[in-house]
PDB file of N, CA, C, O and CB in Angstrom:
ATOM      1  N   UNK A   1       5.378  -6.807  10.321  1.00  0.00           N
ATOM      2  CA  UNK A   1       5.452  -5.406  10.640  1.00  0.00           C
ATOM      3  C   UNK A   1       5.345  -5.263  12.154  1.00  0.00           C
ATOM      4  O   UNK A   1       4.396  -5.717  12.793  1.00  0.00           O
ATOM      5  CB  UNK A   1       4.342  -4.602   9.909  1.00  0.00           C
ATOM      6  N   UNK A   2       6.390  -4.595  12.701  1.00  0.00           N
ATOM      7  CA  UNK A   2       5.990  -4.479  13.877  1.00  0.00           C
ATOM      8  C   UNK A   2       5.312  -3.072  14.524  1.00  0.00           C
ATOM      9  O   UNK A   2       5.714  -2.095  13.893  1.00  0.00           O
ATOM     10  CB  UNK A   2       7.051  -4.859  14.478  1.00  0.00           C
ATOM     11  N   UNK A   3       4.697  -2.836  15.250  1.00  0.00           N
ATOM     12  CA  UNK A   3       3.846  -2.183  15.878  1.00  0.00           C
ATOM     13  C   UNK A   3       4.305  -0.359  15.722  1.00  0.00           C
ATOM     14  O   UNK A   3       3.516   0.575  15.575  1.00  0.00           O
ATOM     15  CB  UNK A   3       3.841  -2.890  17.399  1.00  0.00           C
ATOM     16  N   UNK A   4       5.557  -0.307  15.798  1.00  0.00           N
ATOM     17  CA  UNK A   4       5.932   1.030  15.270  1.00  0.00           C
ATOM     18  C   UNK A   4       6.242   1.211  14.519  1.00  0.00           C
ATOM     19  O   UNK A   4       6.669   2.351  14.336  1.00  0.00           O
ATOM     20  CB  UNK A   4       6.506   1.622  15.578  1.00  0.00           C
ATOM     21  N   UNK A   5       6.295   0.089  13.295  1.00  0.00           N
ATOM     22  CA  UNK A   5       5.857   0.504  11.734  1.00  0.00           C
ATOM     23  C   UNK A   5       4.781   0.247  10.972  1.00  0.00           C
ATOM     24  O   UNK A   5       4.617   0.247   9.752  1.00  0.00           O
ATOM     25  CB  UNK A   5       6.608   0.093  10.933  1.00  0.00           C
ATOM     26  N   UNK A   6       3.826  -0.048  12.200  1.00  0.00           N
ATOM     27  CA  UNK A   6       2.531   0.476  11.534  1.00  0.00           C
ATOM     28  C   UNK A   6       1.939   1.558  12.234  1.00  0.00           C
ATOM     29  O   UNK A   6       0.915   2.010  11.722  1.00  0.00           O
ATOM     30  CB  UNK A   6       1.480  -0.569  11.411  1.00  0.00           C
ATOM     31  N   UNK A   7       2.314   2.046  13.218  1.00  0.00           N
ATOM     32  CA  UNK A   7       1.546   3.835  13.859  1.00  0.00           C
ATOM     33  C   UNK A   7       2.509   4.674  13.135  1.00  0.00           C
ATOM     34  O   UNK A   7       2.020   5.782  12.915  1.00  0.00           O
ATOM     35  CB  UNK A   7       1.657   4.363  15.994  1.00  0.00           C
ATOM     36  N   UNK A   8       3.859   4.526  12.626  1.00  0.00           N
ATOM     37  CA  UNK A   8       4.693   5.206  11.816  1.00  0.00           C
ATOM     38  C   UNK A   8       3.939   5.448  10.546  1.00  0.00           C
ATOM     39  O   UNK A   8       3.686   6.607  10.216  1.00  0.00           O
ATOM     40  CB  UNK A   8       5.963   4.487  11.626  1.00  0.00           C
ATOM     41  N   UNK A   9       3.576   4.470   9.840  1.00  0.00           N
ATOM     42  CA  UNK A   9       2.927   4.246   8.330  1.00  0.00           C
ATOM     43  C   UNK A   9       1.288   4.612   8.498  1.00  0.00           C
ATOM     44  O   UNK A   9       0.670   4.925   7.481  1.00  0.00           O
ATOM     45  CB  UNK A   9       3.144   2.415   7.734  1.00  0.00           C
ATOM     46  N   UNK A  10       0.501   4.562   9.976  1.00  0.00           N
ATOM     47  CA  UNK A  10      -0.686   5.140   9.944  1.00  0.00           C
ATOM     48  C   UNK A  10      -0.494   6.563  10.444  1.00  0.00           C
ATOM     49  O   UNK A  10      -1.525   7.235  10.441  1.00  0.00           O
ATOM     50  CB  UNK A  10      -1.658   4.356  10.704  1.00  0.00           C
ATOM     51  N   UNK A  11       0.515   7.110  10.835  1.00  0.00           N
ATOM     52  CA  UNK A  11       0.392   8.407  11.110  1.00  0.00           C
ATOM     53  C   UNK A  11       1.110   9.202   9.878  1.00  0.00           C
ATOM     54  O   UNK A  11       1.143  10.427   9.991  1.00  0.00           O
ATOM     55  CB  UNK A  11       0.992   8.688  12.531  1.00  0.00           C
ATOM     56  N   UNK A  12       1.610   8.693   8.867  1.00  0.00           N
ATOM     57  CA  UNK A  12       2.006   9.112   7.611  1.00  0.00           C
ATOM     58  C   UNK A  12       0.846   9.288   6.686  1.00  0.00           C
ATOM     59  O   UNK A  12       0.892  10.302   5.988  1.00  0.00           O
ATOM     60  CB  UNK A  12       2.954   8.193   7.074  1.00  0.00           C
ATOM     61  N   UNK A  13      -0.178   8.502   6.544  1.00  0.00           N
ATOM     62  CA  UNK A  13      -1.361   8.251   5.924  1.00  0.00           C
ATOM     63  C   UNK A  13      -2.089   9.269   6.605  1.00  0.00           C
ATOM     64  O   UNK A  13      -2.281  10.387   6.126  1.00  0.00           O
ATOM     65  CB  UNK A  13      -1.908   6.824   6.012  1.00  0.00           C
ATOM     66  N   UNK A  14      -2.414   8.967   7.494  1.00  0.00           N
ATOM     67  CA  UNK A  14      -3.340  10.322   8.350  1.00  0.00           C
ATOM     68  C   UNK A  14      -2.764  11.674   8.353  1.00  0.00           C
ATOM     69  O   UNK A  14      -3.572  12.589   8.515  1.00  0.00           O
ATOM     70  CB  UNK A  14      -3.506  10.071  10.018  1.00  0.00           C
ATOM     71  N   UNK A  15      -1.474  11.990   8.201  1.00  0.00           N
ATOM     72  CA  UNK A  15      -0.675  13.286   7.925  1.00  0.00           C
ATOM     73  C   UNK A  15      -1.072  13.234   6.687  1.00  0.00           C
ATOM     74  O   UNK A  15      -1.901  14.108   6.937  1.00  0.00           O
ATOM     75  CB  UNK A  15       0.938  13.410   8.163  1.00  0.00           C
ATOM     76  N   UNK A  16      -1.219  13.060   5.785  1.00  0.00           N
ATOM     77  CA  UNK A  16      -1.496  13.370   4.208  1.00  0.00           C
ATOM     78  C   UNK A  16      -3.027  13.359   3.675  1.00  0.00           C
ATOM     79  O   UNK A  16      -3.530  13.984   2.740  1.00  0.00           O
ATOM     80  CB  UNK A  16      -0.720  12.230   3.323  1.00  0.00           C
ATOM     81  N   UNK A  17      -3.659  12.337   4.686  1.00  0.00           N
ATOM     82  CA  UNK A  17      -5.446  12.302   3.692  1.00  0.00           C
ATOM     83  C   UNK A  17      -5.940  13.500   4.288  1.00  0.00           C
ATOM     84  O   UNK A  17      -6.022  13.972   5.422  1.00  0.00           O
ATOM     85  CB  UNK A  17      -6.875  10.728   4.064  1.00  0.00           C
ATOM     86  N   UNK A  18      -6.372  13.967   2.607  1.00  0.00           N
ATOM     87  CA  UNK A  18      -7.092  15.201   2.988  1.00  0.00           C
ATOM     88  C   UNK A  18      -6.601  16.494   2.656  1.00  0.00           C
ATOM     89  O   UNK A  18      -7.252  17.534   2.758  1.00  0.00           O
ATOM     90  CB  UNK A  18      -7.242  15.233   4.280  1.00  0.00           C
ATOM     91  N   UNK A  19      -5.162  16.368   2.165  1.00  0.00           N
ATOM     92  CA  UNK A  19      -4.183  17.468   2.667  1.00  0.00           C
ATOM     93  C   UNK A  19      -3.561  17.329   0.993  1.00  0.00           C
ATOM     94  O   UNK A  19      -2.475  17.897   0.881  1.00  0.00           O
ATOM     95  CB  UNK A  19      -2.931  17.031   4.336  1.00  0.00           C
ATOM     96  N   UNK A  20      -4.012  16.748  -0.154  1.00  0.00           N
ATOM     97  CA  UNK A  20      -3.716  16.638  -1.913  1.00  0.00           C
ATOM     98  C   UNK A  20      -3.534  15.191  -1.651  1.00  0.00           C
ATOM     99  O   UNK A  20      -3.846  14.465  -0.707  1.00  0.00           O
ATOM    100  CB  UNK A  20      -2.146  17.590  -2.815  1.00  0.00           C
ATOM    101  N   UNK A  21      -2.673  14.915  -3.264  1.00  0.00           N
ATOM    102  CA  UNK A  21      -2.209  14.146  -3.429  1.00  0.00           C
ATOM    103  C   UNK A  21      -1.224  13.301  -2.929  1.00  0.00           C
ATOM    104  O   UNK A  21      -0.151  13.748  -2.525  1.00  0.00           O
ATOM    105  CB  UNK A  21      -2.173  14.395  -4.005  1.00  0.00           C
ATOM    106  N   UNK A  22      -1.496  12.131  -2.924  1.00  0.00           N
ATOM    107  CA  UNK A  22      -0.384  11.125  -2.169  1.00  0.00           C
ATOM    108  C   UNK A  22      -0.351   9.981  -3.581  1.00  0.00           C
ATOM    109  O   UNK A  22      -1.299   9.704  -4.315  1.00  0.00           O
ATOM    110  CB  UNK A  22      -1.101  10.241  -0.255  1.00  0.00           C
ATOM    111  N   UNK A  23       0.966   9.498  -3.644  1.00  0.00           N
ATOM    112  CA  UNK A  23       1.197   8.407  -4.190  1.00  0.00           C
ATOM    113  C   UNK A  23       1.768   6.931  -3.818  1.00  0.00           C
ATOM    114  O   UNK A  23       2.955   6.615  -3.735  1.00  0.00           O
ATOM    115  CB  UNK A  23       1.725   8.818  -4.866  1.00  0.00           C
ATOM    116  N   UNK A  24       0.849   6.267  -3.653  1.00  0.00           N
ATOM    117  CA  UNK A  24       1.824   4.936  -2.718  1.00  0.00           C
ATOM    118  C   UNK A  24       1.825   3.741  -3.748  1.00  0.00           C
ATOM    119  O   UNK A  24       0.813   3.170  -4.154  1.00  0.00           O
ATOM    120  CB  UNK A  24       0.928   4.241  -0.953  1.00  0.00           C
ATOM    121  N   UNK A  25       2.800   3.528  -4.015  1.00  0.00           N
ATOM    122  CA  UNK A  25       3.156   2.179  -4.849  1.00  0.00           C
ATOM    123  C   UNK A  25       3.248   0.861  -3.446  1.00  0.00           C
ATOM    124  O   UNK A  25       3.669   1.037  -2.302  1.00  0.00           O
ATOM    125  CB  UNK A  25       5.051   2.462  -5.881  1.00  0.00           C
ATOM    126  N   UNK A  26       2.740  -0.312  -4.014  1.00  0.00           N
ATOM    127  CA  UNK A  26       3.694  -1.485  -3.632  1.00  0.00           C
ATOM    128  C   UNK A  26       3.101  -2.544  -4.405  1.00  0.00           C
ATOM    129  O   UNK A  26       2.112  -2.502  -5.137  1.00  0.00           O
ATOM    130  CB  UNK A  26       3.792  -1.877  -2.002  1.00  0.00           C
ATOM    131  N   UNK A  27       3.968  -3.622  -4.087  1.00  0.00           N
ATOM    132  CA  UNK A  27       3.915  -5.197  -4.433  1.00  0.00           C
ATOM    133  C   UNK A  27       2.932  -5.950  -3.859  1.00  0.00           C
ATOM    134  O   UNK A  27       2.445  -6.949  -4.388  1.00  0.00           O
ATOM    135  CB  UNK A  27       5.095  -5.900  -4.062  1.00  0.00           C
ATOM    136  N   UNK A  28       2.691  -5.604  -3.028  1.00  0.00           N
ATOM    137  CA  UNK A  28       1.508  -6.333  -2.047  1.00  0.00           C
ATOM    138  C   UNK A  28       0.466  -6.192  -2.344  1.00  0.00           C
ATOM    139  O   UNK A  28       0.061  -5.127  -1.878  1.00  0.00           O
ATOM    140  CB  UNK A  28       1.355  -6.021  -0.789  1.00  0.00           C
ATOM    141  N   UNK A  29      -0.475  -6.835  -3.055  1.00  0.00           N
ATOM    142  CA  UNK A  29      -2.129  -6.522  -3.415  1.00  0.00           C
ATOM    143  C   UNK A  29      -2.883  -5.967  -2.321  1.00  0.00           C
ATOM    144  O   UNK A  29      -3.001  -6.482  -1.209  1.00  0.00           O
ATOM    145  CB  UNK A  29      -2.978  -7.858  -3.814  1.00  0.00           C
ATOM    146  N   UNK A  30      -3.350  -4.958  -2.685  1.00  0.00           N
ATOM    147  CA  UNK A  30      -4.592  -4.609  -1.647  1.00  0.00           C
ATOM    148  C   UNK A  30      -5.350  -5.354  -0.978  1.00  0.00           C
ATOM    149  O   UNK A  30      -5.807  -4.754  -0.005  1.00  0.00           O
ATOM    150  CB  UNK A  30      -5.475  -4.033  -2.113  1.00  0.00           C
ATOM    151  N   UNK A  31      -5.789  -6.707  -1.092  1.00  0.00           N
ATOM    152  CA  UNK A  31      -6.571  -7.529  -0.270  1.00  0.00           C
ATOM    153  C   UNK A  31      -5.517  -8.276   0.424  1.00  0.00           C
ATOM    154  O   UNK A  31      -5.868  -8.974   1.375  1.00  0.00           O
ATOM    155  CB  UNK A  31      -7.610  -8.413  -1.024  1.00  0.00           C
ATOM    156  N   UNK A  32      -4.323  -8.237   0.107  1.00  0.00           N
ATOM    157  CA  UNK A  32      -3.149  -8.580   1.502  1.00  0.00           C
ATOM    158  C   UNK A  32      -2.490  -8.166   2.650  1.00  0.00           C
ATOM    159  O   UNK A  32      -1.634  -8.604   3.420  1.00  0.00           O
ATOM    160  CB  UNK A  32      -2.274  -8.749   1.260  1.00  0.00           C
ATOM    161  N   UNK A  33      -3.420  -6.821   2.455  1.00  0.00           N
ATOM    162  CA  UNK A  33      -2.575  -5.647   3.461  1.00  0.00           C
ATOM    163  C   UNK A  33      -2.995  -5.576   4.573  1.00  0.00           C
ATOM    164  O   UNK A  33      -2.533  -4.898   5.491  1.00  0.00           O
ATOM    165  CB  UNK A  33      -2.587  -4.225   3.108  1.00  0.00           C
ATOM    166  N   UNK A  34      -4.333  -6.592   4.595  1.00  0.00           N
ATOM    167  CA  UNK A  34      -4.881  -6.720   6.166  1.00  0.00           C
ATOM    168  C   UNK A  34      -3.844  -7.752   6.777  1.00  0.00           C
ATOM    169  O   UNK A  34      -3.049  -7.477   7.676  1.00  0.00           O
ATOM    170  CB  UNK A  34      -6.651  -7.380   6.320  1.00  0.00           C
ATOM    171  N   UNK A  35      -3.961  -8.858   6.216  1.00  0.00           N
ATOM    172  CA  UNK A  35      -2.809 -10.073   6.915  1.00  0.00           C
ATOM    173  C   UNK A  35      -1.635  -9.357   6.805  1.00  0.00           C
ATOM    174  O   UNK A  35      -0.973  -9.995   7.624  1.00  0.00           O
ATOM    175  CB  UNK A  35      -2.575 -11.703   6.060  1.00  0.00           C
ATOM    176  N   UNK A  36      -0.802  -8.406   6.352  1.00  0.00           N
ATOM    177  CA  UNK A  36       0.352  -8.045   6.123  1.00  0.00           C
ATOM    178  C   UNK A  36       0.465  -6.647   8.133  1.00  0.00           C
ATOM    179  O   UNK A  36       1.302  -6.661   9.035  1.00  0.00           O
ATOM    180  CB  UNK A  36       0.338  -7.228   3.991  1.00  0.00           C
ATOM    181  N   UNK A  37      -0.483  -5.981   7.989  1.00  0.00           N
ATOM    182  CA  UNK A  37      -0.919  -4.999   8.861  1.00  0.00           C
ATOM    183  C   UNK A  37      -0.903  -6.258   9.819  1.00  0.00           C
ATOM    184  O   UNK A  37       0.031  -6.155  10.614  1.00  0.00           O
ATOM    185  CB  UNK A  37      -2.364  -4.011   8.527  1.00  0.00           C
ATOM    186  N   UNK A  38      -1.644  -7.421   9.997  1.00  0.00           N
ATOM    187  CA  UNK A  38      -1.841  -8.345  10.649  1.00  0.00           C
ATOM    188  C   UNK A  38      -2.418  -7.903  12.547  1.00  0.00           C
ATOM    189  O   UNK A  38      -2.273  -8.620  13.538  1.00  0.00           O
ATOM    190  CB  UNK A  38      -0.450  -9.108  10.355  1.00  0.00           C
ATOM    191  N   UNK A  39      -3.313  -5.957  12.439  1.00  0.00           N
ATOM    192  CA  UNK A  39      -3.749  -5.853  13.595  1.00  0.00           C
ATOM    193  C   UNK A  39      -5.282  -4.947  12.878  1.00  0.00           C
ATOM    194  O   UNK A  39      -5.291  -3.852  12.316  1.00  0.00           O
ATOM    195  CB  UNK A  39      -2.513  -5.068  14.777  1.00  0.00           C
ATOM    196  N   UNK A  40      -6.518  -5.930  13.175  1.00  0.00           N
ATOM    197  CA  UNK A  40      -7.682  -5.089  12.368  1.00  0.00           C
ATOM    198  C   UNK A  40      -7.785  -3.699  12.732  1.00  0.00           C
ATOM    199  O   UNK A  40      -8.127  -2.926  11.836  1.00  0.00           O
ATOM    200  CB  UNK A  40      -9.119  -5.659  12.604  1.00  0.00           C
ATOM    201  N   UNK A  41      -7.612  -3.355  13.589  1.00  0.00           N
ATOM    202  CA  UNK A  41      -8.129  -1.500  13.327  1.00  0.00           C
ATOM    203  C   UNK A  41      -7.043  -1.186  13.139  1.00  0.00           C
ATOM    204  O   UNK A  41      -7.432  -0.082  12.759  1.00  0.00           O
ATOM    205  CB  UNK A  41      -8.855  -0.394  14.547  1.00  0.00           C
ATOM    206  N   UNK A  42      -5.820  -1.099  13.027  1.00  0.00           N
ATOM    207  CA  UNK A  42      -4.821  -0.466  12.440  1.00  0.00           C
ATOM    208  C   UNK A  42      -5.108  -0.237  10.733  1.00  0.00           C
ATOM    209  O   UNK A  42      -5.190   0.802  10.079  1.00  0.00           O
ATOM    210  CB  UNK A  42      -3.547  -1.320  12.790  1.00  0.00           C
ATOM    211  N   UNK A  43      -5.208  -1.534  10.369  1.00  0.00           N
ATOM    212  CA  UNK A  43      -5.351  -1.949   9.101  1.00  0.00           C
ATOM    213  C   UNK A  43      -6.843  -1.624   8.493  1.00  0.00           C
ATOM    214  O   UNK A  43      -7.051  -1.407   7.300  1.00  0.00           O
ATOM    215  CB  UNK A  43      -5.013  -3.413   9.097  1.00  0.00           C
ATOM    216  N   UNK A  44      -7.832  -1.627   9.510  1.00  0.00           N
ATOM    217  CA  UNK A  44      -8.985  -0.695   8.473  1.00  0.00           C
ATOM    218  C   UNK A  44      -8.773   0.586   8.744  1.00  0.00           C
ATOM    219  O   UNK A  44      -9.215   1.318   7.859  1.00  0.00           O
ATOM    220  CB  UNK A  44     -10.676  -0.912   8.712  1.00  0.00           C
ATOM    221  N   UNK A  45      -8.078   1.342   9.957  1.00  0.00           N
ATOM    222  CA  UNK A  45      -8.014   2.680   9.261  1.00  0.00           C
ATOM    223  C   UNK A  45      -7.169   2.996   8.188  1.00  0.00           C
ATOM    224  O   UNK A  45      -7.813   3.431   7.233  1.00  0.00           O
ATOM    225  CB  UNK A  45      -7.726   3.573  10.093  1.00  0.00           C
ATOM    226  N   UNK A  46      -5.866   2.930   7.986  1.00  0.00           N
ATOM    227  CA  UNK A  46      -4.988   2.450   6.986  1.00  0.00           C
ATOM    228  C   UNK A  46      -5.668   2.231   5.707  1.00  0.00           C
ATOM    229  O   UNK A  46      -5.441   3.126   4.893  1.00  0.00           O
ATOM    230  CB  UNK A  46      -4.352   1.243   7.412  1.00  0.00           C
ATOM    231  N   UNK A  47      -6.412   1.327   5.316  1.00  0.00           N
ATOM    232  CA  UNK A  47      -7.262   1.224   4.410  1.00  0.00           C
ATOM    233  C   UNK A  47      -8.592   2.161   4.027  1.00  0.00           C
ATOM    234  O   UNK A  47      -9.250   2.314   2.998  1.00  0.00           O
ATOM    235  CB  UNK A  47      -7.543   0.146   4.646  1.00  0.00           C
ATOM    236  N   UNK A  48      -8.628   2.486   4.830  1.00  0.00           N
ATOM    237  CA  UNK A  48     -10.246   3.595   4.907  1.00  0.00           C
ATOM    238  C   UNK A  48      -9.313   4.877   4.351  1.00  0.00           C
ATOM    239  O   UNK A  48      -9.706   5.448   3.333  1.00  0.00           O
ATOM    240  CB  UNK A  48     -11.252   4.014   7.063  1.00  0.00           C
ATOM    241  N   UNK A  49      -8.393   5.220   4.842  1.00  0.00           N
ATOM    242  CA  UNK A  49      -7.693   6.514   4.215  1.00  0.00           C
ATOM    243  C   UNK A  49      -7.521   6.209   2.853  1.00  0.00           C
ATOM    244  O   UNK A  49      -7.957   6.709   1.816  1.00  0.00           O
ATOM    245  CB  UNK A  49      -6.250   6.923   4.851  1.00  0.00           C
ATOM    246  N   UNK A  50      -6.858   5.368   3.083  1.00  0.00           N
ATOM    247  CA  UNK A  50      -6.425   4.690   1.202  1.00  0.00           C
ATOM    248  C   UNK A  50      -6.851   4.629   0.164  1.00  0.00           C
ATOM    249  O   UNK A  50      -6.465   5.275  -0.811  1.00  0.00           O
ATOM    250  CB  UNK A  50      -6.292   3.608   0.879  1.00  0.00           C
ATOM    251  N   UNK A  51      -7.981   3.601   0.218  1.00  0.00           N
ATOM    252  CA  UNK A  51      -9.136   3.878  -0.377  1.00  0.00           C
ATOM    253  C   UNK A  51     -10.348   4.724  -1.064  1.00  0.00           C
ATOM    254  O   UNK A  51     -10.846   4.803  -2.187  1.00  0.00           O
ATOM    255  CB  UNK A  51      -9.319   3.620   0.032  1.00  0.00           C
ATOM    256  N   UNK A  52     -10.584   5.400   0.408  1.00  0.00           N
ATOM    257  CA  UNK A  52     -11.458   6.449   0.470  1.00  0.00           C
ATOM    258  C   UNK A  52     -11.861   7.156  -1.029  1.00  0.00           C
ATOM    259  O   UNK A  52     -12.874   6.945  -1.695  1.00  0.00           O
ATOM    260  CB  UNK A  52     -10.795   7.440   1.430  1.00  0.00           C
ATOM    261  N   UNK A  53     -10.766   8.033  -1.319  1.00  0.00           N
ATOM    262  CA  UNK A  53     -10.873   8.777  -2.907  1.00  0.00           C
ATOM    263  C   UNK A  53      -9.480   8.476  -3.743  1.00  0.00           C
ATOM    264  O   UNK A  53      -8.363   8.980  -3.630  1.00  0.00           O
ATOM    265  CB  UNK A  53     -11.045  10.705  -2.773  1.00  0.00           C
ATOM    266  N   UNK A  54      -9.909   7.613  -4.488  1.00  0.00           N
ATOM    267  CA  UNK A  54      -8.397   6.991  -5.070  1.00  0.00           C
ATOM    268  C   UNK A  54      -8.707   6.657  -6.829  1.00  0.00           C
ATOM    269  O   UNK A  54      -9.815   6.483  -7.336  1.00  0.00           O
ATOM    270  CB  UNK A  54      -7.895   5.163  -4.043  1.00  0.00           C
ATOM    271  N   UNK A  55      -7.615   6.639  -7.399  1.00  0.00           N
ATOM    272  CA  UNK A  55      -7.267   6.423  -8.601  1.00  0.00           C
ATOM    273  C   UNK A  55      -6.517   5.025  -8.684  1.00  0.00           C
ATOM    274  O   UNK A  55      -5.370   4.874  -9.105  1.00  0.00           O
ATOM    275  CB  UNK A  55      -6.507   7.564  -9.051  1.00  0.00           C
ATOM    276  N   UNK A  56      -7.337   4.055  -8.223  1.00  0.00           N
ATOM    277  CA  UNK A  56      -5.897   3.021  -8.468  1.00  0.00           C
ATOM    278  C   UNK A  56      -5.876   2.072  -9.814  1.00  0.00           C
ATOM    279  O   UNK A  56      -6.723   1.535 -10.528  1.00  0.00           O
ATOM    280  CB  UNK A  56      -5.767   1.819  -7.095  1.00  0.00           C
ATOM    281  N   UNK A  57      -4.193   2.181  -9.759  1.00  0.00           N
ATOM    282  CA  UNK A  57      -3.763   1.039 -11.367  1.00  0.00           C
ATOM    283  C   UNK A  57      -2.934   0.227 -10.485  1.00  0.00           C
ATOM    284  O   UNK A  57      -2.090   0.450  -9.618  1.00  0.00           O
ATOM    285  CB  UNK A  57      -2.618   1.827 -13.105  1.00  0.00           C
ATOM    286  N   UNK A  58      -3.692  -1.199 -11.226  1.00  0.00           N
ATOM    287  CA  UNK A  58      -3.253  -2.725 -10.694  1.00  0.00           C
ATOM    288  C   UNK A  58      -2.564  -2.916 -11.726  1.00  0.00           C
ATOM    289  O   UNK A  58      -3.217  -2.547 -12.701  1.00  0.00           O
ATOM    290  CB  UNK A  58      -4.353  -3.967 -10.398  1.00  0.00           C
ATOM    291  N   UNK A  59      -1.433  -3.360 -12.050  1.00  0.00           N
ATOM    292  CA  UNK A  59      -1.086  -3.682 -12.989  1.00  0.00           C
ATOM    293  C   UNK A  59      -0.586  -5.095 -12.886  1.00  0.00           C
ATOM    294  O   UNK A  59       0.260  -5.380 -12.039  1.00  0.00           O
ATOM    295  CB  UNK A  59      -0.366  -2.807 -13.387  1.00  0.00           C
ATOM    296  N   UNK A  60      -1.073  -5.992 -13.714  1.00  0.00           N
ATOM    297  CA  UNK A  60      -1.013  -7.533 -14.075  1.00  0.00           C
ATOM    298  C   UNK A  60       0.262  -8.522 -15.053  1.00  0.00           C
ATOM    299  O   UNK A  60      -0.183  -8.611 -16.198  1.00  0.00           O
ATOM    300  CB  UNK A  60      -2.340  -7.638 -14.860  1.00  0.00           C
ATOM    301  N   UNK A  61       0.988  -8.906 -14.996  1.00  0.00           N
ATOM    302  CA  UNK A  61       1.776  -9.852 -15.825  1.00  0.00           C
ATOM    303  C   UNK A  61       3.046  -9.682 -15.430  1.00  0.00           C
ATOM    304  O   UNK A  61       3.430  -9.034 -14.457  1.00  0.00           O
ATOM    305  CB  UNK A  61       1.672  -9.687 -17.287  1.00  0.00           C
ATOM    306  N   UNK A  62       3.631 -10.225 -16.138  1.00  0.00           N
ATOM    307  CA  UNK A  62       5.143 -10.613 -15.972  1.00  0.00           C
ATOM    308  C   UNK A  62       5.994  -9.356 -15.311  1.00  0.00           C
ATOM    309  O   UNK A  62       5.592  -8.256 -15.690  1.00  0.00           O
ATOM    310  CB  UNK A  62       5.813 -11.012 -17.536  1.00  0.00           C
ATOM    311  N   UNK A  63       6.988  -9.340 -14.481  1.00  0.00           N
ATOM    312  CA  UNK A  63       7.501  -8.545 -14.436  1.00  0.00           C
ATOM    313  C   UNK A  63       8.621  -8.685 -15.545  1.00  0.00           C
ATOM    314  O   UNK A  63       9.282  -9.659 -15.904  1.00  0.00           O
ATOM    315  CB  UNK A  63       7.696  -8.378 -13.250  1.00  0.00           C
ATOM    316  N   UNK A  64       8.596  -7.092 -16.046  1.00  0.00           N
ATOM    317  CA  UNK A  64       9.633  -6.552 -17.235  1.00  0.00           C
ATOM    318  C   UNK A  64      11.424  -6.934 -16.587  1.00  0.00           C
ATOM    319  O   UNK A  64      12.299  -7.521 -17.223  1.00  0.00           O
ATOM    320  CB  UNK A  64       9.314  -4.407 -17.467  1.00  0.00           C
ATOM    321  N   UNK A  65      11.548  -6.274 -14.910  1.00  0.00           N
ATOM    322  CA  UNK A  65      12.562  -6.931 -15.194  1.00  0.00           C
ATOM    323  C   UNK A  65      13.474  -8.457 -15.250  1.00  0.00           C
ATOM    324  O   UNK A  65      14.619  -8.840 -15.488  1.00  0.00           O
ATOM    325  CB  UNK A  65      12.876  -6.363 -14.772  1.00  0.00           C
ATOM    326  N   UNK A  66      12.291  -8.948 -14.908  1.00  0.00           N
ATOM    327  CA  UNK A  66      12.709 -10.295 -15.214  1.00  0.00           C
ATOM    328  C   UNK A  66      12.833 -10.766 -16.323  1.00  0.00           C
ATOM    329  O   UNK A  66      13.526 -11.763 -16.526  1.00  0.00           O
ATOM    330  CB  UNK A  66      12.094 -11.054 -14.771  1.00  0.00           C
ATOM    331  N   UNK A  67      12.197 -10.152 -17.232  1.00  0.00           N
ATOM    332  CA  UNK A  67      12.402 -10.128 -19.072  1.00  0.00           C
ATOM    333  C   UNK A  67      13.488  -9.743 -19.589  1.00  0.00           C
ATOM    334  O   UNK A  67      14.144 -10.005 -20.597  1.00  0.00           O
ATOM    335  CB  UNK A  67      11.526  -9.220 -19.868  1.00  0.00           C
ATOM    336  N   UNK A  68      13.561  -9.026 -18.651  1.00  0.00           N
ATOM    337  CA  UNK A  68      15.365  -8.202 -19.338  1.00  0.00           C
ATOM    338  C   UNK A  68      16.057  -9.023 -18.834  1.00  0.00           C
ATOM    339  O   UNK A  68      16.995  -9.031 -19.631  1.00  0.00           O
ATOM    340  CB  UNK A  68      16.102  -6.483 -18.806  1.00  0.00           C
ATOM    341  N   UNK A  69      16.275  -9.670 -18.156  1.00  0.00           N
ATOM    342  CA  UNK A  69      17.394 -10.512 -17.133  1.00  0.00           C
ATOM    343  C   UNK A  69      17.629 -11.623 -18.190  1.00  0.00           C
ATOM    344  O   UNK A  69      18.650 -11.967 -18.786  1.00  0.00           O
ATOM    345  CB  UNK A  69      16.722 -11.220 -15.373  1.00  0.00           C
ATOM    346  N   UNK A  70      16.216 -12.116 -18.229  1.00  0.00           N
ATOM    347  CA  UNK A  70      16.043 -13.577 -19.663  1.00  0.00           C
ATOM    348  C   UNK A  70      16.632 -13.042 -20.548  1.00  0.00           C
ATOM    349  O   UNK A  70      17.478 -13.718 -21.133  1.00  0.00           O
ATOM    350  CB  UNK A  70      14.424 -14.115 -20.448  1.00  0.00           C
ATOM    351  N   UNK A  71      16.455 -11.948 -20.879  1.00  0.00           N
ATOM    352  CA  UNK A  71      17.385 -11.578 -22.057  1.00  0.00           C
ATOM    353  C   UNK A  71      18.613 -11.424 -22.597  1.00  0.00           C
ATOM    354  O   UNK A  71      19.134 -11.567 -23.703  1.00  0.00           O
ATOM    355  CB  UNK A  71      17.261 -10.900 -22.253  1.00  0.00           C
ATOM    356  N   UNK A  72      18.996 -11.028 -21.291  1.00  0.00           N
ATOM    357  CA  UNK A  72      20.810 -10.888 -21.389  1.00  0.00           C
ATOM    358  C   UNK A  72      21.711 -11.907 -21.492  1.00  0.00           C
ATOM    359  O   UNK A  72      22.916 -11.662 -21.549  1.00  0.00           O
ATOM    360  CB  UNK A  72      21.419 -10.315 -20.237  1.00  0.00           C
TER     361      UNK A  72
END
């Protein structure tokens, strides 16, 4: 990530906490997003918003579409 896509992606986060609901999906586990951010205070504020008051679903196993692919 370079440096203006992470003040892009922390000033998106900071435009929204606080302000309802936000929904952020990804692939990347939460305990990877520091090495991924790969600059610590970017990445704990980033995370401190995130975190903060959250509902999160991890979801575990195979991906489906790779099941369908096997399938065809």
């Amino acid at each position: 990530m370079d440096q203006d896509v992470k003040l892009a992606l922390l000033q998106v986060i900071e435009d929204s906490h606080g302000r309802g609901v936000a929904i952020i999906n990804s692939q990347l586990p939460v305990a990877k997003w520091y090495d991924f951010v790969a600059e610590p205070t970017i990445a704990d504020t980033i995370m401190d918003r995130l975190l903060a008051k959250v509902n999160r679903i991890e979801l575990k196993g195979a991906s489906m579409r790779r099941s369908d692919k096997m399938n065809d």
